[in-house]
C-alpha positions in Angstrom: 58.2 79.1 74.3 61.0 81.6 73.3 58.7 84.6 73.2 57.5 83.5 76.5 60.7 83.6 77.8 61.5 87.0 76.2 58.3 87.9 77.5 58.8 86.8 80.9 62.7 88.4 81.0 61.2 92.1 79.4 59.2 91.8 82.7 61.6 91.1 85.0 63.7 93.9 83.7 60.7 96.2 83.8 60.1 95.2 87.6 63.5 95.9 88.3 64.0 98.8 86.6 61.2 100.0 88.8 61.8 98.8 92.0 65.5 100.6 91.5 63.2 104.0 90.5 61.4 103.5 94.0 64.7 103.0 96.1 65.9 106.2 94.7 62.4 108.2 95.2 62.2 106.3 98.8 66.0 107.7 99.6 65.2 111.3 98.6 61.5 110.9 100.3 63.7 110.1 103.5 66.5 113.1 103.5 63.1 115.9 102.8 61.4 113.9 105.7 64.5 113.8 108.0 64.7 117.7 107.2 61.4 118.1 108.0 62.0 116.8 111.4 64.8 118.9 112.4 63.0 122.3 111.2 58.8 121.5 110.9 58.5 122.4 107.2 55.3 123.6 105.0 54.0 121.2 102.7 54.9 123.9 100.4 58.7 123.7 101.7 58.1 119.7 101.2 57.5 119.9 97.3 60.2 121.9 96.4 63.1 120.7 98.5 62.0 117.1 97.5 62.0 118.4 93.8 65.8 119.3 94.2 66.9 116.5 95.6 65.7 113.9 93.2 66.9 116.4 90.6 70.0 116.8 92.4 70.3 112.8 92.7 69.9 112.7 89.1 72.7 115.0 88.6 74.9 113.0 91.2 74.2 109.6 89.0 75.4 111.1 85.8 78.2 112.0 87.1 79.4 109.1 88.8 79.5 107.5 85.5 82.5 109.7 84.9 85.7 109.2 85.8 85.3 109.7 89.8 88.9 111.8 90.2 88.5 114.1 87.3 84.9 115.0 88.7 85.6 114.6 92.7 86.0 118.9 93.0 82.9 119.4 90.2 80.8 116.8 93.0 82.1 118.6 96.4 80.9 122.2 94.2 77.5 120.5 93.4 76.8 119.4 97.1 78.0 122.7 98.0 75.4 124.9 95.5 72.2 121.4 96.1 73.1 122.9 100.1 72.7 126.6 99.4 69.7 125.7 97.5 68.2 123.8 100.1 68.7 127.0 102.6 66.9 129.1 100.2 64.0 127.9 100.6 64.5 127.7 104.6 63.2 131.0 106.6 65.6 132.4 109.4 64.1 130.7 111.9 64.5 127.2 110.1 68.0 128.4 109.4 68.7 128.7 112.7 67.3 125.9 114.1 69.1 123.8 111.7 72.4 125.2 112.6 71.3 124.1 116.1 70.6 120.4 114.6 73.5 119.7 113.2 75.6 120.7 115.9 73.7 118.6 118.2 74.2 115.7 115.7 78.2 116.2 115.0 78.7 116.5 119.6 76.6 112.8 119.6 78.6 111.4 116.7 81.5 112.8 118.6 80.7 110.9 122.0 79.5 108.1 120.5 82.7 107.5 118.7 84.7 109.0 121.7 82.8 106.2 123.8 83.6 103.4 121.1 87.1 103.9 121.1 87.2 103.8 124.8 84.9 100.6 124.9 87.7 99.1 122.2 90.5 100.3 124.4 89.5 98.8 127.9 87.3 95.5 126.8 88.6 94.2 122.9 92.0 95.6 122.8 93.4 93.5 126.0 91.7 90.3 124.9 93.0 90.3 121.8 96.4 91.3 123.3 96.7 88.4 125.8 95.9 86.4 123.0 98.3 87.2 120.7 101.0 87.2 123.5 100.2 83.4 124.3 100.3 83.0 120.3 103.8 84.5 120.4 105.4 81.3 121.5 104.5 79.0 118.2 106.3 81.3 115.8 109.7 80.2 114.7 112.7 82.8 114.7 111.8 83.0 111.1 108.5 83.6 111.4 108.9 86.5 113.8 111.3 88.1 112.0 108.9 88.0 108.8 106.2 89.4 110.8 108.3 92.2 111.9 109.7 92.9 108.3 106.3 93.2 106.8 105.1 95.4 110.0 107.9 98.0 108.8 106.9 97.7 105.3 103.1 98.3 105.5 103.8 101.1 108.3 106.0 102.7 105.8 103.1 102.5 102.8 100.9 103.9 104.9 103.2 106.8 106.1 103.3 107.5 102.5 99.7 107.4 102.0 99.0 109.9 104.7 101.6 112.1 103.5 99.7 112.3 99.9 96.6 113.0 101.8 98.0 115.5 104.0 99.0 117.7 100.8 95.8 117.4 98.8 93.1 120.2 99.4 89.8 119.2 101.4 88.1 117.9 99.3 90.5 115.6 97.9 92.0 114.4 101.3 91.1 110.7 100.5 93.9 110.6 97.5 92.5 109.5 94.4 91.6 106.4 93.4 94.9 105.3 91.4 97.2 106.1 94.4 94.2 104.1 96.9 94.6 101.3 94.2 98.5 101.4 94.0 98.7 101.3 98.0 96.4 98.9 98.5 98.2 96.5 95.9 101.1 97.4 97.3 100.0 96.0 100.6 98.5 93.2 99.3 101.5 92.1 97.7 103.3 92.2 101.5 100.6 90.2 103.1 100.0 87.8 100.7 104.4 86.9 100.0 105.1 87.5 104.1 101.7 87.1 106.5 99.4 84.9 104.5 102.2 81.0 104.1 102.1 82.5 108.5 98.4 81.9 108.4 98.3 78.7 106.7 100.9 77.3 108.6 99.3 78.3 111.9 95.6 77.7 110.6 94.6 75.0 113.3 95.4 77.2 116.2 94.2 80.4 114.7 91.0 78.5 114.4 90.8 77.2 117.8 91.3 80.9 119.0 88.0 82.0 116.9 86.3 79.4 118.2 87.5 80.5 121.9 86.3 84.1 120.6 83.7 84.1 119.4 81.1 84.2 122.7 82.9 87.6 123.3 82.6 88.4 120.1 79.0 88.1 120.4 79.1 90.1 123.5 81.2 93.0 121.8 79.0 93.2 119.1 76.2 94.1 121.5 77.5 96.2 123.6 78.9 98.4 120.7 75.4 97.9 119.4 74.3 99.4 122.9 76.3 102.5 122.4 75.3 103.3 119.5 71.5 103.4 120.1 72.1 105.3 123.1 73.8 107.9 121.3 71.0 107.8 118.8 67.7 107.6 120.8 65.6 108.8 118.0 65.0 106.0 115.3 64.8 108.3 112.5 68.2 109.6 113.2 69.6 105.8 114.1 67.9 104.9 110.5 69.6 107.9 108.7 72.7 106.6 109.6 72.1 102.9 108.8 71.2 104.3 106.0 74.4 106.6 105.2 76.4 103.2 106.3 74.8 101.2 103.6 75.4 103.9 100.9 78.6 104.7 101.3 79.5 100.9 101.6 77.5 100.2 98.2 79.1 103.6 96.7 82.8 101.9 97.5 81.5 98.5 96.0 81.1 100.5 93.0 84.0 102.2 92.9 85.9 99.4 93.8 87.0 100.5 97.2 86.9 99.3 100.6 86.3 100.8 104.1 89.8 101.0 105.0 91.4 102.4 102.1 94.9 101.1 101.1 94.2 98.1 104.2 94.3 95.0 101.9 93.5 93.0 105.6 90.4 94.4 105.3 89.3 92.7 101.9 90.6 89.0 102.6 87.3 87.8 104.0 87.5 85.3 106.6 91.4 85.4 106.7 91.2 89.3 107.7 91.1 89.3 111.8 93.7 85.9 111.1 96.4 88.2 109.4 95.5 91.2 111.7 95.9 89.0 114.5 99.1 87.8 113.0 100.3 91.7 112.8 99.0 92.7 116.2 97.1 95.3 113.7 95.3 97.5 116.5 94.1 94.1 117.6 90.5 95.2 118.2 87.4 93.9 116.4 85.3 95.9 114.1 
């Protein structure tokens, strides 16, 4: 029975061990075939740029093993020299045409994000506004004053934050990770001493307003989905950035960060549009 079960678990690992192997050749498979869409490669062209990036995915892997701030500039030089490689292998024309690519892709990223915001500004944002203004009137004296206090404070930690970032080079404008940690803690500490007894004590009527929500929720969530398809007709380019979405988002899991670095609102699950709400944080939905 016990060798069964050893048996059975050498298996399992085995499977999974391969499955993982097949992600990683699927996601390199994808960036040589997205390439070979924007510029019509040889199968030649195919081989070898597919050979540098799983090699160069390799190389990304053992480093991320090390400490992520000491090797952040020896990454952003890699990407840099697995780019130039790439290009090599390119003729003129392909050169060109992928110059022409990526342009088109940054002006659609820019009007699809320029269109968001808008969307946010004229539809979510005046809900959500109206809403907390009929809100106002349950807060005590106390309350309201707490809520301002801890508005100063996390405006302030931010401030600092951004200053940080402003004086780093490039490649290093997201701070590293021990400042991220320190100002995310330091925010958490505010919302969980001044926002968080706010949301407990108000946790009836802040449910009744989800509730009252969440049809236009539904409705936001589509029409954001809308402009974003639009802006992305082709499915291989809407894929390629579900797909840079989902990485990134399982890279920060691994790291331990978040999407909204040094935003502890953003990690309190179900509680997080509650103590945004409370804060009159943007008050616009993801």
């Amino acid at each position: 029975m016990k060798n069964r079960i050893l048996l059975m678990l050498a298996l399992f690992l085995g499977l999974s061990q391969a499955a993982l192997a097949q992600e990683k050749h699927d996601r390199m498979k994808h960036r040589t075939d997205r390439l070979d869409e924007k510029v019509n490669l040889t199968e030649e062209q195919k081989v070898k740029i597919n050979e540098l990036n799983q090699a160069f995915a390799e190389e990304m892997k053992a480093m991320r093993k090390e400490d992520k701030d000491e090797m952040r500039g020896e990454m952003h030089e890699k990407m840099q020299a697995h780019r130039e490689q790439i290009k090599e292998i390119l003729t003129d024309e392909q050169k060109e045409k992928l110059k022409e690519e990526h342009e088109k892709d940054r002006a659609s990223h820019k009007a699809m994000r320029e269109e968001m915001k808008s969307y946010r500004n004229e539809n979510i944002k005046p809900v959500m506004s109206e809403k907390r203004k009929e809100f106002e009137s349950v807060f005590t004296d106390e309350e309201k004053k707490q809520i301002e206090e801890a508005r100063i404070q996390i405006k302030a930690v931010k401030r600092d934050l951004k200053s940080e970032k402003e004086e780093k080079p490039a490649r290093h404008r997201y701070g590293d990770r021990e400042t991220r940690t320190a100002t995310r803690d330091q925010i958490k500490s505010i919302v969980d001493t001044q926002i968080r007894p706010i949301v407990d004590a108000h946790e009836t009527e802040l449910d009744a307003i989800e509730k009252d929500l969440e049809p236009k929720r539904k409705e936001w969530k589509e029409d954001m989905k809308a402009i974003r398809s639009k802006h992305m007709k082709d499915k291989a380019a809407t894929a390629a950035h579900d797909h840079r979405r989902k990485h990134k988002a399982s890279m920060r899991k691994h790291h331990g960060e978040d999407k909204h670095d040094g935003d502890a609102m953003h990690r309190e699950g179900e509680d997080a549009w509650k103590m945004r709400f409370i804060l009159k944080d943007d008050l616009q939905e993801d």
